[in-house]
N, C-alpha and C positions, 0 to 999 in steps of 0.2 A: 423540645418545647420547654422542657426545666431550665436548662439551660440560657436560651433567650430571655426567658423572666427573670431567671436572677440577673444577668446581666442589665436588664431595663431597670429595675428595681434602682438602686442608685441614680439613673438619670430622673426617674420618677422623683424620688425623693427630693432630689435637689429643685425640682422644681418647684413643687408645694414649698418648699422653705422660702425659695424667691418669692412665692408670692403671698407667704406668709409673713414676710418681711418688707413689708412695698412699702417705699418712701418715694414723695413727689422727688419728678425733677425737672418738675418748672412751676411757673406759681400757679396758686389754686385760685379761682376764682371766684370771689362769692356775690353771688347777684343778691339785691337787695329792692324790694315792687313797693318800695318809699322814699320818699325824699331825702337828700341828705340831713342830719340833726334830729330827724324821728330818732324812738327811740330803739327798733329795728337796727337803721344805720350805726344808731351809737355800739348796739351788742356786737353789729358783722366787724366793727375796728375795732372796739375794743381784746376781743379775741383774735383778728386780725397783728395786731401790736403785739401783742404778750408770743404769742408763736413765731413772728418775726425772733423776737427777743430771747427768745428763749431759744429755737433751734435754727435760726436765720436763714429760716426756708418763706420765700415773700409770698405774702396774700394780698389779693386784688380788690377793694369793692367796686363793684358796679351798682350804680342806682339805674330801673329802670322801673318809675313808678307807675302809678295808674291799676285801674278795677283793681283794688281792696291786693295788693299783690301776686294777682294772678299774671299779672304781663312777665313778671317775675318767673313765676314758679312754671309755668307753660316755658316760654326759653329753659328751663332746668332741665323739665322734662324731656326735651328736645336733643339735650346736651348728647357728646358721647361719654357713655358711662365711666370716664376713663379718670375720674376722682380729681380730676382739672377743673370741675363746673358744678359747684351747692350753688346753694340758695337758702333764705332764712325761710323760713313758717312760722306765722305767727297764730295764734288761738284764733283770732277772726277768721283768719282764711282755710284752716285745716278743720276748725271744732265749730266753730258758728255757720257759716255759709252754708256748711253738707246737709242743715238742718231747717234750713230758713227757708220756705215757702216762694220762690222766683228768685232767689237767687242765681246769676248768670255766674257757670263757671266753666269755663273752656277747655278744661282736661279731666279726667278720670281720678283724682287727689289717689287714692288707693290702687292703684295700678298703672300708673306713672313715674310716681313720687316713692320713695325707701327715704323713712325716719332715718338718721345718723345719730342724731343726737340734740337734745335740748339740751339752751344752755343757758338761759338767765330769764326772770320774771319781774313786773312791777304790780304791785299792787293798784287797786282804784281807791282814789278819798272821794267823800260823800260831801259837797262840797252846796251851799244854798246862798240864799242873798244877804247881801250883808244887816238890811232892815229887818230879815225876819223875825216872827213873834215865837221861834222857837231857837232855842240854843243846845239843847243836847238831839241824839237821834230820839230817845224815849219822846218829847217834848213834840216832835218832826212827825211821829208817828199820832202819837193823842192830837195833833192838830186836824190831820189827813182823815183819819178816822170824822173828826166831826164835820169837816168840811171836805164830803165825799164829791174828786171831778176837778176841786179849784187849785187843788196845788200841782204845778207844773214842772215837769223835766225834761232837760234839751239833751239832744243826742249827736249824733253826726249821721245821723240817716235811718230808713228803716233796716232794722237788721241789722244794725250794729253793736258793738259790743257796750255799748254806751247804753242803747233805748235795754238791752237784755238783761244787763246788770239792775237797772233803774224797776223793771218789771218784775224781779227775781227778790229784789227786796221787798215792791211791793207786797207778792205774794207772800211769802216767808213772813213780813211783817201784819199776816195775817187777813190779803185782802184788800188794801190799801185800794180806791180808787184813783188814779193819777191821771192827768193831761200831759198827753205825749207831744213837743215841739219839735219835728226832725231841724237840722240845721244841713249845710255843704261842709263841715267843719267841727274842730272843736274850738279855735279859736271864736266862732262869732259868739258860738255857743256858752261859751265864760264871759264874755263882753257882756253879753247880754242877763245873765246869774248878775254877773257885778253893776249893771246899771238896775236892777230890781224888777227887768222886763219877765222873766221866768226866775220860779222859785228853786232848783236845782240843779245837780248837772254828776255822773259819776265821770270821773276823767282819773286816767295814771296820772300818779303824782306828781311823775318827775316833769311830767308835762304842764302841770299847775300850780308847782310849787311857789313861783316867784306871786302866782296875783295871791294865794294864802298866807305869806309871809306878809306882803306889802297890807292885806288884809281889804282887799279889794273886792274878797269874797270870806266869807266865814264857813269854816271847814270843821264838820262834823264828828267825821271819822273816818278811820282808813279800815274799807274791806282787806283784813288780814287777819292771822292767829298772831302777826307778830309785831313788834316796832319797826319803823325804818326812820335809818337816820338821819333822812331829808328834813321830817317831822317826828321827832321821837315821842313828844307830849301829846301828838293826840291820840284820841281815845280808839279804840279797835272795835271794830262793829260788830265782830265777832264776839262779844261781851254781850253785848241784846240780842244778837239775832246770830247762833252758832254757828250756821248754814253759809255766812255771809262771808267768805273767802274768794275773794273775787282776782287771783293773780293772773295777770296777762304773762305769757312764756313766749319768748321764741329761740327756737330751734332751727337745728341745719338739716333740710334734707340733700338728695340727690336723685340724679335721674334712678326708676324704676330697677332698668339693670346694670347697676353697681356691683362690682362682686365682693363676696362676703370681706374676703382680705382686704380691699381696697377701703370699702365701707368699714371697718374694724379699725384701719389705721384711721383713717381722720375722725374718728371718733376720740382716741387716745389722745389723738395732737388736740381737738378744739376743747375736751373735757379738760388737759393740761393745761390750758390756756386759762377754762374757768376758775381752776381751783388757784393758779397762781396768787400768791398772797399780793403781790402789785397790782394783778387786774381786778380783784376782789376790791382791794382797797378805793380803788377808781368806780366802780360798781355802787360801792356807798355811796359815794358822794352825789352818784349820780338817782339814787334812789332805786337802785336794780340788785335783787336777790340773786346768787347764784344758784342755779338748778340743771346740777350735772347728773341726767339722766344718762344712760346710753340707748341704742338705738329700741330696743325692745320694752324698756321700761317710758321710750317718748312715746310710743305707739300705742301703748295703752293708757299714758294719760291723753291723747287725743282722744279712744275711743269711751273713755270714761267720761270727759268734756261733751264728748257731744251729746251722749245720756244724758246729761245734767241740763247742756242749753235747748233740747228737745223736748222736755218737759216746760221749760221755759217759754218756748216757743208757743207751745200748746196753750199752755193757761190763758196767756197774753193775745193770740190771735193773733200771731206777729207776720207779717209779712214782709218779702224786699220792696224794694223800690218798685 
């Protein structure tokens, strides 16, 4: 019996090393439940590119948009585990939805889905009409304050990451009474900011950068601790209201049963991809932080996210659609 195990023993071992060492060998594919040019699809290429680049192993995106990117992450889940088939996750669909009152979601997020890795965030700017009678956030708030109900904010629906942000400062700011406007959108939703029909609107930046610039809309400040160099001069909301850190992340998951090696390595390659000083560089320009978690440290910013937008929920009587 000694005998026979030492002899397995070597075969044993080589094994574990083989799949300790697992590299694709054929392209990976990253499913993405948004349009191409969201900012989703920009993270799944941009990381995509850089790993091309860098170990000229090909990455695929697939856009299969629709319901908030569950069409997405359901095919993920479905996938065979075999590190051929992620998918992004973004804060909406993994930290918001699990908490939001009729929210429809067609798989199990926690018993389907294995974290991999987050890999890039944007911030929200606080962004209102261009005639308003207020110019700073402090300004925004003393108005709201005395005129409890009349100031209004668009969203892209109920339960979104737009109406949650918008309710979260209300609170935070102490209370705030607001008029909640859902829209199908965020663009109608800035159309509408900039013709003076509703008084705010929270939106990622990279996504409204161009009507703040052109000044289409006048832009308060950005929910962050930090600058970003889309808009470096405006002011950080985090300065009045500390709490007010509002970063959208997304991250790669994969089907539930992924094995650890498998899951391990494409952690390594898309975090390599993050920190890349090229794709960083591109990152900037585009308004997107890098946030190279690995799998266990994305898992517990989900579960921490969703503490945070469940209170949120709560205070607001927020429901879905």
């Amino acid at each position: 019996m000694l005998r026979r195990t030492l002899l397995a023993s070597p075969l044993v071992l080589a094994a574990t090393a083989a799949r300790a060492d697992w590299t694709p060998k054929q392209p990976i594919h990253v499913l993405v439940g948004f349009a191409p040019g969201g900012t989703a699809d920009i993270a799944a290429r941009l990381a995509g590119e850089a790993i091309q680049r860098k170990t000229g192993q090909s990455v695929v995106v697939e856009n299969k948009s629709g319901a908030l990117g569950f069409i997405a992450l359901k095919a993920v889940a479905n996938a065979i585990p075999d590190g051929y088939t992620v998918g992004i996750g973004i804060m909406g669909s993994l930290a918001v939805a699990p908490v939001v009152p009729g929210s429809v979601i067609p798989l199990d997020l926690d018993k389907e889905l294995l974290p991999i890795c987050n890999l890039v965030g944007v911030p929200m700017a606080l962004i209102v009409r261009p005639n308003a009678p207020y110019k700073t956030v402090a300004e925004l708030i003393a108005y709201a304050k005395a005129n409890p109900g009349k100031v209004s904010y668009g969203s892209t629906g109920n339960g979104s990451t737009n109406q949650l942000a918008a309710e979260f400062f209300a609170a935070e700011a102490g209370g705030l009474k607001l008029l909640h406007v859902p829209y199908r959108g965020g663009a109608p939703a800035v159309a509408d900011v900039a013709a003076g029909q509703i008084d705010m609107f929270f939106g990622n930046v990279s996504e409204i950068v161009g009507q703040i610039k052109s000044g289409q809309v006048r832009a308060l400040a950005l929910a962050s601790t930090r600058a970003n160099p889309m808009v470096p001069d405006l002011p950080l909301l985090t300065k009045d209201i500390p709490s007010l850190d509002v970063n959208n992340w997304f991250g790669l998951v994969g089907p539930a049963g992924l094995p650890p090696e498998i899951a391990g390595a494409l952690t390594r390659l898309f975090l390599d991809a993050v920190n890349d000083p090229t794709s960083q560089a591109v990152m900037a320009e585009r308004g997107l932080q890098p946030i190279p978690q690995d799998g266990a440290s994305f898992k517990a910013t989900i579960v921490k996210d969703r503490e945070r937008w469940a209170k949120v929920v709560k205070q607001g009587n927020i429901k879905a659609e």
